[in-house]
C-alpha positions, 0 to 999 in steps of 0.5 A: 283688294277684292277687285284685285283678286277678282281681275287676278282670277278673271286673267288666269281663267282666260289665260286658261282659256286660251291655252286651251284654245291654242291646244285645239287649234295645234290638233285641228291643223295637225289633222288639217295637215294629215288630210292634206297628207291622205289626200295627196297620197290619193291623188297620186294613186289615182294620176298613176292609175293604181285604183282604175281596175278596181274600182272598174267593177264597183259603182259609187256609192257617194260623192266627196267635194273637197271645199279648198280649206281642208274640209269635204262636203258628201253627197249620195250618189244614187240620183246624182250619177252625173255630179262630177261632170256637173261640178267639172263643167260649172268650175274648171278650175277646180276638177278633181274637187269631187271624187267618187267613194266605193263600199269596198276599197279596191283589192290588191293582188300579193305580189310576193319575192322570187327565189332571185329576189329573195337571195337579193335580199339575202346578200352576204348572208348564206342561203339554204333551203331551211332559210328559203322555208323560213322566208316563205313562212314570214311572206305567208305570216304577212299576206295574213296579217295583210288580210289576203285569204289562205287560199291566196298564200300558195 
């Protein structure tokens, strides 16, 4: 009897175990998936060229090889200036692998509504000058919540 119960302890504990095992394995390809999500959205900023300018001005500071199974290897960039081209020319098959990393990410310009746009958006709704002050304040309330300095709101 007590060989029973220990085999009976011993199975629930693994089944415990296992549960476990299959909890971490749902967050990891969660995360998985949210890389590749990020990731995606990256190389779609950079096929557009939205990051160009703004990284015209900046030097890398690091290197960031993607490894094909979701994971990145880092690199330095002092001493490796030429990594990228290095990595392009020894495996064509997989460039943009290796992307550079900035201390600053590039900096947008607010572009914020016109007085058109903003009657656009206002419709069927009656328009006043107390209403175009009341959406120049929440425009100025988001460029602060957005991290664009007081100075910028004008």
């Amino acid at each position: 009897m007590t060989d029973t119960c220990e085999k009976h302890c011993e199975a629930n504990a693994f089944k415990i175990v296992i549960r476990g095992l299959e909890g971490e394995v749902a967050r990891l390809n969660a995360r998985l998936a949210q890389e590749k999500a990020l990731q995606a959205l990256h190389n779609e900023n950079e096929r557009l060229g939205l990051y160009k300018e703004a990284y015209a001005e900046q030097e890398p500071v690091a290197w960031r090889t993607f490894d094909g199974e979701g994971l990145y290897f880092y690199c330095s960039y002092e001493d490796n200036e030429t990594y990228a081209d290095v990595w392009n020319k020894r495996n064509p098959n997989h460039k943009g692998w290796v992307e550079p990393l900035y201390t600053h990410p590039p900096q947008r310009t607010w572009v914020g509504l016109t007085d058109e746009e903003m009657h656009e958006c206002a419709g069927e709704y009656p328009w006043t000058p107390t209403g175009l002050k009341c959406v120049r304040a929440i425009e100025a309330k988001l460029k602060q919540k957005n991290g664009y300095a007081e100075e910028k709101n004008t």
